[in-house]
N, C-alpha and C positions, 0 to 999 in steps of 0.2 A: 832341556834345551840342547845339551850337548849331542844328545839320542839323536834327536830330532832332524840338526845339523847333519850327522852321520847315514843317515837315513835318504836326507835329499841327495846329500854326495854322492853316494851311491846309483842315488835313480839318476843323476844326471851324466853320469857316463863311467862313475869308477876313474877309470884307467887315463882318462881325457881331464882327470883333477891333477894328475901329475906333472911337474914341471920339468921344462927341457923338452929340447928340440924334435927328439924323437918319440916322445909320449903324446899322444892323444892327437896326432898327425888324422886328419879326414874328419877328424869329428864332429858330428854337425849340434842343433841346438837340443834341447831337451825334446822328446817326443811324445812325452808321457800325458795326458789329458790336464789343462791346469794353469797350463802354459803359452801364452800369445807372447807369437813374435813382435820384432818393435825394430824399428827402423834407425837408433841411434840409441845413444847409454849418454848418461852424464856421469863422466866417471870424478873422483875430489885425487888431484896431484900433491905431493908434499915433498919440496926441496928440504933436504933433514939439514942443509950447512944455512941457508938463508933463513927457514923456518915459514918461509911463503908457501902456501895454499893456494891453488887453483883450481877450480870447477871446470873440467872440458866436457863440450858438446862433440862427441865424435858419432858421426854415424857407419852404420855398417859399412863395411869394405873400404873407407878412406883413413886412410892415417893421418894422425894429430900427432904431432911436437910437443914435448914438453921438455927443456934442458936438453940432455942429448939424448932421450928416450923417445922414438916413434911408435904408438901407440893401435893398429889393428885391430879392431872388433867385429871378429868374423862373424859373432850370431849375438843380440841380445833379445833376452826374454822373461817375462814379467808377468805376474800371478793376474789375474782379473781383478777389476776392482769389488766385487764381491765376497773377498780370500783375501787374506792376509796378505799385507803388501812384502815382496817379496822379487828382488830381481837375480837376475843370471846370466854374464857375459862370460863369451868362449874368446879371448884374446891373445895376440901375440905382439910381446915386446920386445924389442930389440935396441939396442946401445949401438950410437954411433962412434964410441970412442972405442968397441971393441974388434971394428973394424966392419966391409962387410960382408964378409962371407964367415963371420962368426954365428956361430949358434942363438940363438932368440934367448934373453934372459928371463925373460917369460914366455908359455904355450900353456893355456888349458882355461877350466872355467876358473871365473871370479862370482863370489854369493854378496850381496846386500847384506844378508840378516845373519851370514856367518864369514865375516871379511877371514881372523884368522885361520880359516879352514883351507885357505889354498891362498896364500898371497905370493905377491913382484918382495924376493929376497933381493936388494941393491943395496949398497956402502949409502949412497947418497938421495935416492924417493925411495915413497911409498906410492900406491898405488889403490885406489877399490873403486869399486862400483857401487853408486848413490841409486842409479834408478834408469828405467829403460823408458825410452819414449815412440 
């Protein structure tokens, strides 16, 4: 599994799995055959101090709130239902308490089937992608 993980990371941009503001700047969705675009993500939010979970519907290009986190998802994209289910959003997060012309505390892809491979490091959410619609 772990291969496997490594493997799509890779096809899906390398250097655009990277976090922080200057990694993975232009990068657009997976290109690679396999891969249909999707119009929104259902991403799962988790306040780590309350322990409340939230389901957001964000669609491309609009940003969703969660706490003080604004949420971005510049491309999602999703295996066919033919293929193992499988999603991948390119997002950028950003903290309102860190001011705003601070750095986004997330930029790059998020994986469905491999959440730990690239996650939102915060004190207080967590962040992944459930599925692309």
């Amino acid at each position: 599994m772990r291969r496997a993980a490594f493997l799509l990371l890779l096809a899906l941009g390398g250097p655009a799995l990277a976090q922080g503001a200057g990694q993975g700047a232009g990068q657009g969705p997976p290109s690679e055959p396999g891969w249909v675009r999707k119009r929104g993500a259902q991403l799962q939010a988790l306040d780590k101090v309350t322990a409340r979970i939230t389901v957001l519907e964000a669609n491309v290009g609009q940003p969703v709130r969660f706490g003080t986190l604004t949420v971005t998802v510049q491309a999602c994209n999703a295996r066919p239902p033919d293929e193992v289910p499988d999603a991948a959003a390119f997002m950028e997060v950003r903290d309102s308490l860190a001011g705003d012309n601070a750095a986004p505390v997330f930029r790059g892809w998020m994986l469905a089937n491999a959440p730990a491979a690239n996650m939102l490091e915060h004190p207080v959410y967590d962040l992944r992608i459930l599925d692309c619609r």
